[in-house]
Each structure stands twice: as structure tokens, then as C-alpha cells.
N, C-alpha and C positions, 0 to 999 in steps of 0.2 A: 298661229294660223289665223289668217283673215278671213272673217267672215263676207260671204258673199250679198251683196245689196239684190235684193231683186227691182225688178222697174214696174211700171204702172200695169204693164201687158200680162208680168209673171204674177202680178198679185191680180189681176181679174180671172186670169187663164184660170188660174187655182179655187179662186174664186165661183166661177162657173161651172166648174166641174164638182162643187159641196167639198172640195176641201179648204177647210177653214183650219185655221190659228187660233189661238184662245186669247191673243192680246192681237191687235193693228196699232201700232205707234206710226203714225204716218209727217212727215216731214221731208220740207225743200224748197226751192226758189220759186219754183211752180205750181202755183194756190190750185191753178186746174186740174193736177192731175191728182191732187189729194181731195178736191173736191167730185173730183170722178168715181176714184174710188169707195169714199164715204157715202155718197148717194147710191151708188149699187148694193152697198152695203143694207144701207138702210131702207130700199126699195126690195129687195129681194130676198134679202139672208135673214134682218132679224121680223121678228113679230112684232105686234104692239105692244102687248107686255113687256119682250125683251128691249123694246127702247126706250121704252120709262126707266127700266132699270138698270140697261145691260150699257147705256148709251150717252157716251160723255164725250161733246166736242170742242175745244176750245181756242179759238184763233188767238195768235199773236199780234197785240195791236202798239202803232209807234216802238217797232225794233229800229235802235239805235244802231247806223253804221259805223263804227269808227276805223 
């Protein structure tokens, strides 16, 4: 069975409504909308404490196309 991808809409929707996931792996071609996400994220869901510790971002730099 294939797993369904949600889009950027279905992870705010969820998102704003206090239902959270306990991991966000967020990846794709469009740095905006994972940056959209991530910022909501850390605007509004976690604490200050929780992003010290809860809060780990890391962009991929020089991806090689071949």
C-alpha cells in the first residue's frame, strides 16, 4: 500500500487545528513551502525551551544534479 504524501495546505490545516505528529521530515524542490511550514512551526507550536531542544534544521547545500 502507498503511502499518501500530504501537501503544504494538509500539514498547516493539521497543523492549526493542535494536531501534531511527533517527527516533521519535510523535503522537496520548493525551499518555500518547507520553509513555510518550519516557520509556523516554530512561531507557534513549539516553546522556547522546546527549540533549543526539540529543534533541528538542516538545509542541503551544493546538491549535485546528475
Amino acid at each position: 500500500m502507498a503511502k499518501q504524501e500530504l501537501t503544504c495546505d494538509d500539514i498547516l490545516k493539521e497543523l492549526r487545528a493542535k494536531q501534531y505528529r511527533p517527527i516533521y521530515y519535510l523535503m522537496g524542490e520548493e525551499s518555500y513551502y518547507i520553509d513555510l511550514i518550519a516557520d509556523y512551526i516554530t512561531d507557534n507550536v513549539l516553546t522556547d525551551t522546546e527549540k533549543e531542544f526539540n529543534l533541528t534544521v538542516v538545509y542541503e547545500i551544493g546538491r549535485a544534479h546528475v
